[in-house]
C-alpha positions as CSV (number, residue, x, y, z in Angstrom):
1,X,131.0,95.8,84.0
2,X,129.7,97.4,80.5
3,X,126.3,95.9,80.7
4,X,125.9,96.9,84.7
5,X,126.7,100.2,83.8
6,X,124.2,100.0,81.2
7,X,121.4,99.2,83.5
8,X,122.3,101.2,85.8
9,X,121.5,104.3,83.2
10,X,118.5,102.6,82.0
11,X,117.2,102.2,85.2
12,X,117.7,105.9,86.2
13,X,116.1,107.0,82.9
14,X,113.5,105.1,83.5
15,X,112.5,105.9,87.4
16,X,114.3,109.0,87.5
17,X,116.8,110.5,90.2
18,X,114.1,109.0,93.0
19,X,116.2,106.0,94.4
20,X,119.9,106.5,96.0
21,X,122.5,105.2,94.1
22,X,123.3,103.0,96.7
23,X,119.9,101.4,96.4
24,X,119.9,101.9,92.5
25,X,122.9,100.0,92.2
26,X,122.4,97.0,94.2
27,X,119.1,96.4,92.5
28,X,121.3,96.8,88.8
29,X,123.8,94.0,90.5
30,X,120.9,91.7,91.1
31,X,119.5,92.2,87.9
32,X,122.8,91.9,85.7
33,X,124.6,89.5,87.8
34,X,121.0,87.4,88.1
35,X,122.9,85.5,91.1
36,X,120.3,84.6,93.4
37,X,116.4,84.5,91.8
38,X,115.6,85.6,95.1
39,X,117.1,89.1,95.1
40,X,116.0,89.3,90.9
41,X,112.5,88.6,92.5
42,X,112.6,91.3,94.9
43,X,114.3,93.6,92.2
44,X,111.5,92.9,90.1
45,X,108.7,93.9,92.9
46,X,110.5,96.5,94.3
47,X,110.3,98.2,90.8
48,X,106.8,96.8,89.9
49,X,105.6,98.7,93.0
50,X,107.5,101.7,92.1
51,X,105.6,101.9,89.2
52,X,102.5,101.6,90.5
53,X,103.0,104.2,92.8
54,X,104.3,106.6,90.3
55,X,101.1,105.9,87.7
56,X,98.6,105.9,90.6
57,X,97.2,109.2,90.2
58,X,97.6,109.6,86.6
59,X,99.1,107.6,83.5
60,X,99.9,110.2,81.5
61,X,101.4,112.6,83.8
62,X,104.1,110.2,85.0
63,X,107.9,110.9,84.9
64,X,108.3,107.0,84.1
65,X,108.8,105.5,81.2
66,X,107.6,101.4,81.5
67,X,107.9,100.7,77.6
68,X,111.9,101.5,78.6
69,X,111.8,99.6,81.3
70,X,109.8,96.5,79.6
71,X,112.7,96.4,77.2
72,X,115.6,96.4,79.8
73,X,113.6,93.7,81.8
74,X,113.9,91.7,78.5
75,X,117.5,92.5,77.9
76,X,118.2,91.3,81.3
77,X,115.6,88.4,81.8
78,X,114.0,89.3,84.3
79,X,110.9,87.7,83.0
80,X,108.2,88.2,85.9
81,X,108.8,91.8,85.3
82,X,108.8,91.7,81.9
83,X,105.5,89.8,81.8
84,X,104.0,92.5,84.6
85,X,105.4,95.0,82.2
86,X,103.4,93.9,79.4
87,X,100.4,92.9,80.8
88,X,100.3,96.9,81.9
89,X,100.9,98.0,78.8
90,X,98.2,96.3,77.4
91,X,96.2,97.4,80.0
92,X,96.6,100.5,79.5
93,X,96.7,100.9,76.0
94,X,94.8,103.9,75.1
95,X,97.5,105.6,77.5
96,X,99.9,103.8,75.8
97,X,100.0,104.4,72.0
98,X,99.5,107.9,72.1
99,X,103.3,108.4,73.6
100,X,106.4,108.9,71.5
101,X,107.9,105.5,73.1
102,X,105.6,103.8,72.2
103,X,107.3,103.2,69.0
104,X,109.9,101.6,70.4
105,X,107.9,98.4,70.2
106,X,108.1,95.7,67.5
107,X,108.3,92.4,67.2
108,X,106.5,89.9,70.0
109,X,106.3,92.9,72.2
110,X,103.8,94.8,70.0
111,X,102.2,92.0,68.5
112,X,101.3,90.8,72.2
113,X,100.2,94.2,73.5
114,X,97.9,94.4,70.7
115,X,96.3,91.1,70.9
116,X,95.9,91.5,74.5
117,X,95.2,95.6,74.3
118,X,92.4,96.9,76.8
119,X,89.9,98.5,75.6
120,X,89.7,95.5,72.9
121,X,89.2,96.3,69.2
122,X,86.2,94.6,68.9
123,X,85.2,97.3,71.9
124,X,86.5,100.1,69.7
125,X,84.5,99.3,66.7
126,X,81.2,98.6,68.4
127,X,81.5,101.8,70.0
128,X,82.1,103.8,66.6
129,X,79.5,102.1,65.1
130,X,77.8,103.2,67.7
131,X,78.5,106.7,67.6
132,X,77.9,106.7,63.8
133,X,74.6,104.9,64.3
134,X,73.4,107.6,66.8
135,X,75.6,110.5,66.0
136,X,76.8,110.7,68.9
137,X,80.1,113.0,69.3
138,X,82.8,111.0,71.2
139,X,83.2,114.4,73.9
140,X,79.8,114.0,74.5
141,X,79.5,110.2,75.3
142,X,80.0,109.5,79.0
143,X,80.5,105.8,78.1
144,X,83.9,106.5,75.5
145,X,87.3,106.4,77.1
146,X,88.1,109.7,78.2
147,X,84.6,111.0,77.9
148,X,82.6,112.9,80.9
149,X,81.9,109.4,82.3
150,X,85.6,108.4,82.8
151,X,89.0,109.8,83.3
152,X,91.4,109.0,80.8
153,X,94.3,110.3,82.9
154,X,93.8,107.2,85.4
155,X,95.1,104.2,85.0
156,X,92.9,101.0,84.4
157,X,94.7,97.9,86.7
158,X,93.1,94.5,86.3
């Protein structure tokens, strides 16, 4: 009963007061009780889609916290989640690292996301090379993340 209780305030930390209880709960049963891979399946999209809805518009500006959520999917092996999870972390990188959570990552976790981090750092470097070659100021290059040509509030899904 501890560890479903857990979840279950991991969970609403992590997607907020939007769900019922009701529904919030039986999704923290499939999860913790993993008694069907069924119903952990559909656990697992019904909060993969959640969180695409939520970051849809903008990254930054979401009330969702997925580095949370990647380490309770891990804690509670619900793996296609917590591969989803970490393939959108990686994805979104630049969005990423610059939030306070994002500390909460070590081990496999953080070596992954920055093996597989997109923009890559071979990206980063040519492009500051780049910039030094031509003096170009990274506010004024429509090509850089988060310059005039792009907006760094939306999130990049591959």
């Amino acid at each position: 009963m501890y560890c479903l209780r857990c979840l279950e305030v991991a969970l609403l930390k992590v997607i907020g007061q939007r769900w019922s209880f009701m529904t919030l709960h039986m999704k923290t049963c499939w999860l913790s009780w993993n008694t069907s891979t069924l119903l952990t399946s559909l656990c697992e999209l019904y909060l993969k889609n959640e969180v695409d809805s939520t970051t849809s518009e903008s990254l930054p500006l979401a009330d969702i916290d997925v580095i949370s959520l990647l380490l309770t999917t891990q804690l509670h092996n619900a793996n296609q989640l917590c591969a989803w999870c970490l393939h959108f972390i990686s994805s979104n990188y630049t969005a990423f690292s610059s939030k306070p959570e994002f500390s909460l990552l070590t081990g496999n976790n953080l070596s992954y996301i920055q093996a597989h981090q997109w923009p890559p750092v071979s990206y980063l470097e040519a492009m500051e090379e780049y910039r030094k070659k031509y003096k170009v100021d990274e506010s004024e290059d429509p090509l850089a993340i988060g310059g005039r040509g792009r907006s760094s509030e939306r999130c990049s899904l591959m």
